[in-house]
Structures are given as structure tokens and as C-alpha cells.
C-alpha positions, 0 to 999 in steps of 0.5 A: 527539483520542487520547482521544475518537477525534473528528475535530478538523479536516478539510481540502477533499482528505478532503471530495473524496477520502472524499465526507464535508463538513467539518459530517458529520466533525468533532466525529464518532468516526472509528469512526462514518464507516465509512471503513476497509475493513478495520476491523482496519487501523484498530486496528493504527494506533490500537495503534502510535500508543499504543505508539510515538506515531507511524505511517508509511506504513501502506497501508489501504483507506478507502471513500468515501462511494458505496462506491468504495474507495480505497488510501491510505498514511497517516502520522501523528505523537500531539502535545499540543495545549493539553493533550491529545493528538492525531493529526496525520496526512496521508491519501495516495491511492495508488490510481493507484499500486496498479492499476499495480502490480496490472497489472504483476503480471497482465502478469509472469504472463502474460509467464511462461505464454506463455513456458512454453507457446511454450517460451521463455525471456528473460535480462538481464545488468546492465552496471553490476554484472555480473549475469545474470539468467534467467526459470524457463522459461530454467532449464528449457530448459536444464535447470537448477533456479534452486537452481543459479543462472545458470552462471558465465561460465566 
């Protein structure tokens, strides 16, 4: 509910997800339930939903109910229901999708350290469209700022 900030209905995925029941949200200020890890995301949403009546794909933290958190992507759409205004919004846990994105980061970095220390370097050429593409330590090696980009094939 836009107006009063309660939750109106829950489906069985929040209760698994958040470790809250159906009895302890609905009709409960979302406020209240402590979910947001980050209480400011929170109102970033609640100020685009005034503004433009919609949110997409906004990535927030939520904590379930023993502390854990969980990465969700949240959409959602202000609609009038007998009325009054609501939110109707789906909850996706991205959390999967964020740790591998965090151990693909931790594994370039490491990929660029080892690469500096043993002084090597690595290149990819892309069939398709022709293009070169070259890590720092390849610049380095020969001499060349990224600045200057990957010389030319002549």
C-alpha cells in the first residue's frame, strides 16, 4: 500500500527467502521488518516509485530474518487497486549471480598480479570483428602506454 507503506500480500518465495511467515508481514510497514541492508536503497525506491510510478531492476541487499544477506534485483510497477494505490513488485535473489561475479573479479586480479610479477603478458584477437585486444603487462613488455592503443597490423 503507496499510502500506509504495509505489506498487502506475500507470496510462499518471500517466507523461504526472508524467513519472515505470511502472519508476521502482511498488514506490517515494510519499515518495520528491517529487510534493507541499506535502508537508503530503500528510499531511492520508494522516491522513484513517486516520481515515475515504476522501478527496474534496482540491486539492493535485503537480510533474512538470521542476518544472512541476500542480493536481490527488484522491479516493480504503482497500480490502483479498488482505489488506492499499490505496489506490485517481484523480488529476484541474485545472490548466486553476485558471488560469481565477485570471484571472476578476485580471479582477473590475480590473473593481473601473476602476469606482472612473471612478466607475461596475454592478447585476444576476435575473429568476427578484427579486433586486438591486449592485457597492461602486454603494453608494458613492449613498451607501449594503453594511451597508444594495440599497433596496427601494419
Amino acid at each position: 500500500d503507496m499510502t500506509s507503506g504495509s505489506v498487502i500480500e506475500a507470496n510462499d518465495m518471500f517466507e523461504r527467502l526472508f524467513g519472515y511467515s505470511k502472519e508476521e508481514v502482511v498488514n506490517r510497514p515494510v519499515a518495520e521488518l528491517n529487510l534493507w541492508a541499506h535502508p537508503e536503497r530503500r528510499d531511492e525506491l520508494v522516491d522513484e516509485l513517486h516520481r515515475t510510478g515504476a522501478i527496474e531492476n534496482l540491486e539492493a541487499v535485503f537480510l533474512n530474518t538470521d542476518g544472512h544477506e541476500i542480493h536481490v534485483l527488484i522491479s516493480g510497477r504503482v497500480v490502483e487497486v479498488q482505489g488506492k494505490q499499490m505496489v506490485v513488485s517481484t523480488i529476484r535473489d541474485i545472490s548466486l549471480r553476485k558471488q560469481a561475479e565477485n570471484e571472476l573479479r578476485r580471479n582477473r586480479q590475480r590473473l593481473h598480479d601473476l602476469q606482472r610479477l612473471a612478466g607475461l603478458a596475454t592478447w585476444s584477437y576476435d575473429v568476427q570483428s578484427g579486433d586486438v585486444t591486449w592485457s597492461d603487462e602486454a603494453f608494458t613488455l613492449v613498451g607501449r602506454t594503453p594511451n597508444e592503443g594495440v599497433p596496427s597490423q601494419e
